[in-house]
N, C-alpha and C positions, 0 to 999 in steps of 0.2 A: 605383376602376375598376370598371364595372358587367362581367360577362361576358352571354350573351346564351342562354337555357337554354331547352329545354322537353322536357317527360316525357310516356310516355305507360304505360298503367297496362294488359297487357295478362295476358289469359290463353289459355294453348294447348290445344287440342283433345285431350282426353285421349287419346284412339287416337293420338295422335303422339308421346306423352312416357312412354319407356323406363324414366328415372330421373327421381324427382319432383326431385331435386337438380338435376336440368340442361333446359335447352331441348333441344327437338329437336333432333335433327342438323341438317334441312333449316334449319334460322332462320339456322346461319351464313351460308348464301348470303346472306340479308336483309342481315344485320350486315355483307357484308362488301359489298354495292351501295352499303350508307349508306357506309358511310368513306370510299367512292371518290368521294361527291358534293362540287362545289366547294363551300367554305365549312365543311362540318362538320370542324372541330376534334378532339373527342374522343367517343366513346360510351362511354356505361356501362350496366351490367347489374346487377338485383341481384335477390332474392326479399324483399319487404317481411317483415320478423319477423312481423307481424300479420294479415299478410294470406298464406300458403304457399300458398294455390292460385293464385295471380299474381305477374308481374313487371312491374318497374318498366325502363325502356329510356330510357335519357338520352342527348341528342342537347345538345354546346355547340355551337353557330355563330360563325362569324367575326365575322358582322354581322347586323343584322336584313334590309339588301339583300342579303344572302346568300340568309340563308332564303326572301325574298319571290322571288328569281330562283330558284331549287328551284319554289316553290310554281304558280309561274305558269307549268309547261312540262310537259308530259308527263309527264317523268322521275318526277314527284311523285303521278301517276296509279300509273304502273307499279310505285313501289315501296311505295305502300299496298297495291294487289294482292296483292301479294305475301305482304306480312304479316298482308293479312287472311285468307288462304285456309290458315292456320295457326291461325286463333284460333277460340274458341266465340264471341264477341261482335267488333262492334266496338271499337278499342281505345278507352279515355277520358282523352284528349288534353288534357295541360293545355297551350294554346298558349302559343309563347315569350314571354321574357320578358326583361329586363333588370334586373337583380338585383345589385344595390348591395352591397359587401362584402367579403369574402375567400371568394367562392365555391368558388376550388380547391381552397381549403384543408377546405371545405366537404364538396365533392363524392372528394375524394380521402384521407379519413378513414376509419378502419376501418367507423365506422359514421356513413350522411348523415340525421340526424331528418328529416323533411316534417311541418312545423308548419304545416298550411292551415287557414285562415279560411274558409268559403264565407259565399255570399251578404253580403258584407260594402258598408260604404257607400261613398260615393263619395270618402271624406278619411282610410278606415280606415288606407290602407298610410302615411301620412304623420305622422295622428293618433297611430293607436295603437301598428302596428306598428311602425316608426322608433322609438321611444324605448325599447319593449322590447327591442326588438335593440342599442341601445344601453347598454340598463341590464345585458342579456346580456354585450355586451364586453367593456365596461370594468369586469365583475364580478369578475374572474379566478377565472372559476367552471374548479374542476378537471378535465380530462379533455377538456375545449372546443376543437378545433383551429383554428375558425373559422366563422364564418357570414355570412350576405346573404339579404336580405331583395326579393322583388318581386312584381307583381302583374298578372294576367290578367284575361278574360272566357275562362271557361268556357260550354263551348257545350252544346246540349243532348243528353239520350243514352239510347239503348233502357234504360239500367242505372236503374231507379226512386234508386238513392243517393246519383245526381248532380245536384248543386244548381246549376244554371247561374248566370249571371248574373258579377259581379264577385270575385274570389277573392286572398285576400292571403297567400302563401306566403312558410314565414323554413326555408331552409334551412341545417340546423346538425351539424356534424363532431363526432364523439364517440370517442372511446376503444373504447364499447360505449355498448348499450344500458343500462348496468347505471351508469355513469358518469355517462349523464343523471338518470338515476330519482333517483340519491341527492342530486339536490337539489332533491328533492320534496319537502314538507309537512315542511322541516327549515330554516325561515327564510331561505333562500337568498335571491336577486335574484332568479330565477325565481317565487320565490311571494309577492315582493314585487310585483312588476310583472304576473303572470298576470291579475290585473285588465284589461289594456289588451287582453286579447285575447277575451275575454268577455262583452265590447260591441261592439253595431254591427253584428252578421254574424249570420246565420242558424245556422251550428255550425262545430264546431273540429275537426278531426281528426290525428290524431298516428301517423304511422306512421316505421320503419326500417328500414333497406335496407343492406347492406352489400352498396355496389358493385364491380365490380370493372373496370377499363377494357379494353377489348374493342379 
């Protein structure tokens, strides 16, 4: 069962943030316009481990006609507004996607990996990514709650580190951060298969989030 997902990668206006641990006060208004929108399911929250001057905002949808009836009305005007007169930049928006797997298990894990590919080719998500993520599940790699795997067009963005174009995203449920790591560079299925993500894309980036549902 695919679920239907998209992130947006944002950072807030230092003159608004009290405690570097939390969002503004004013954001909840935001968070709480989004949940009241038809089709959105669930939001999450979280501070990427690697990235502490930003957060990560996860939005699942019902359906992609969901999201597209959101997108085509006002409403969708008003509540980017909203959150963008909170932030130092625009936000950078991985748009939805459908995403093959056990994403809840994925996104509702102590910690969710974001294993992006950018600039990747046109047969990457099927090639390369699919068998990784499969050589991932049926690894019975320890600590792993779940993952799924799906892919975008990223768009372009004032942030020079955004690689537009094609992007193949595997996101993956952990214990911790420390759960993943240990099956690094210690003959795991992970560093068997890391080859397939290596090829074909422009670069790889790995970040951690521990969400929390909002």
């Amino acid at each position: 069962m695919s679920v239907v997902f998209e992130s947006l990668l944002i950072k807030f206006k230092p003159i608004l943030v009290a405690h570097p641990e939390s969002p503004p006060a004013s954001f909840s208004s935001v968070t709480d316009h989004l949940k009241s929108i038809p089709g959105v399911e669930s939001v999450y929250l979280g501070r990427p481990l690697e990235k502490p001057d930003y957060w990560v905002l996860g939005i699942r949808w019902a359906s992609r006609p969901a999201y597209d009836a959101f997108v085509s009305g006002s409403a969708a005007t008003d509540w980017h507004a909203s959150l963008r007169a909170l932030l130092t930049e625009h936000p950078i928006v991985s748009p939805i996607a459908e995403y093959t797997g056990r994403a809840e298990l994925a996104l509702h894990a102590p910690i969710t990996e974001f294993c992006t590919c950018w600039g990747a080719d046109e047969t990457f998500t099927e090639d390369n990514m699919k068998p990784f993520a499969v050589a991932c599940e049926e690894g019975g790699l320890a600590g792993l709650h779940g993952l799924a795997y799906g892919e975008f067009v990223q768009g372009e963005h004032e942030n020079p580190s955004v690689i537009p174009g094609r992007a193949s995203r595997l996101l993956m449920g952990w214990d911790s951060k420390e759960a993943h790591l240990q099956h690094k560079n210690n003959g795991s299925v992970i560093d068997d298969n890391v080859y397939y993500l290596l090829a074909r894309n422009k670069s790889l980036e790995i970040y951690h989030v521990p969400f929390k549902t909002l």
